[in-house]
N, C-alpha and C positions, 0 to 999 in steps of 0.2 A: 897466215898473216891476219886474216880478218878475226879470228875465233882469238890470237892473242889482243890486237886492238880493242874487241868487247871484253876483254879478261881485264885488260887495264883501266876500263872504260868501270867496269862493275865494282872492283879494287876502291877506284877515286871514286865512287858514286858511297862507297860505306864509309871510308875516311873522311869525306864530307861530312856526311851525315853525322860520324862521329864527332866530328870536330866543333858542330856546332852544338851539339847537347853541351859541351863542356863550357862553352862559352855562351852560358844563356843563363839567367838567374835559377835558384836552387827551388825545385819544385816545391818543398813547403814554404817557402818565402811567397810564390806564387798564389800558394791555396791560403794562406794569410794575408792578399792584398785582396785577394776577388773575396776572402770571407768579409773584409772591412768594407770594402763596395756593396753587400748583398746587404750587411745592416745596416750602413748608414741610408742605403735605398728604403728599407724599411723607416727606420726613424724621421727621414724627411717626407715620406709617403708618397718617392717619387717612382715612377716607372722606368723602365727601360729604355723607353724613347726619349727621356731628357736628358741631356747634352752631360749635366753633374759636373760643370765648368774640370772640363780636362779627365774624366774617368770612365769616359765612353770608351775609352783604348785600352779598359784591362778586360780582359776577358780569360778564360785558359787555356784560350789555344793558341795567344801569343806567345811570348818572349815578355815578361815584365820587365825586363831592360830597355825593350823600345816603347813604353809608354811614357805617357805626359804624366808629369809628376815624378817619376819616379827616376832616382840614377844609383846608380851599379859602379862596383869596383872595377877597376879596369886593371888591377895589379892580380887580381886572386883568378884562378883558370873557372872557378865555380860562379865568378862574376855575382856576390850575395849584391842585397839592397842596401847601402849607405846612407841616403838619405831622400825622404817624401817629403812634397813639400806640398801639403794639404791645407795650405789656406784660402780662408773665403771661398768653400766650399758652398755656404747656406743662402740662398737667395733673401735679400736683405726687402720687407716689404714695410712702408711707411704704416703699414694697417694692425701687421705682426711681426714679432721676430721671434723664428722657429727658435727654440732651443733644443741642441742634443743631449743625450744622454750620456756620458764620460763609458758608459759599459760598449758604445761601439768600439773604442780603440781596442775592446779586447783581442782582436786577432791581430793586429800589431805588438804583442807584449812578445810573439811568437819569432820576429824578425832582430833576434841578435845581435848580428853585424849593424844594427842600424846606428850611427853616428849624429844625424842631423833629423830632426823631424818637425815640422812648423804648419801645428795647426791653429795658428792665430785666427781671429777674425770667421768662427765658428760659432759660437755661443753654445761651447761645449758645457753641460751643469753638471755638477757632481765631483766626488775624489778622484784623481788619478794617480794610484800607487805609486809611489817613487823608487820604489825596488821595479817597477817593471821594465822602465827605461834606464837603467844602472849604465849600460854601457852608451847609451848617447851624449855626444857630450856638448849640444847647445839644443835644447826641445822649447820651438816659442808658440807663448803660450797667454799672448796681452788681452 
């Protein structure tokens, strides 16, 4: 009896485990938000110990579904990213205003499913392809 109860026990410990891979955002969706956190850390010259209003929660050993900013289909079982909402990212200072360079978004061209992305209130410089966000269908960008 006991040796079945740990068989059932081991069973629901891998269909868990399964279950949740399937319901967690698509791995390179993933390695395309932590690449957009690593450059924009570089472009604002910030460290790891600042806060990055709401991007302290990506990292790769989450789930990019439960982070700040970011939301997930809840229709598809691969659960991609729909839509980030990456505004006023750039700390605003009376003395400067950092400007970015538009080549951070590049590992965002990577997240396909994306439908909504709002990087207002950045003071992003430069071109941003418009073939690369084809399939989004509201990108704000005042």
């Amino acid at each position: 009896m006991a040796k079945m109860n740990l068989s059932l026990f081991g069973l629901f410990m891998i269909f868990f485990f399964l279950f949740n891979l399937c319901l967690s955002c698509p791995g390179d969706q993933k390695q395309a938000l932590v690449q957009f956190k690593s450059m924009f850390m570089e472009a604002t010259n910030s460290s790891a110990d600042d806060p990055l209003f709401g991007l302290y929660s990506w990292n790769s050993s989450s789930d990019c579904c439960q982070w700040e900013r970011v939301i997930c289909s809840t229709i598809s079982q691969s659960r991609p990213v729909i839509a980030l909402y990456l505004d006023s990212l750039v700390l605003i200072s009376f003395f400067e205003v950092t400007t970015i360079s538009s080549r951070v978004l590049t590992p965002l061209f990577g997240v396909t499913s994306l439908m909504i992305l709002d990087i207002s209130s950045n003071y992003i410089q430069g071109e941003i392809p418009g073939h690369c966000f084809c399939q989004s269908h509201h990108i704000g960008i005042p």
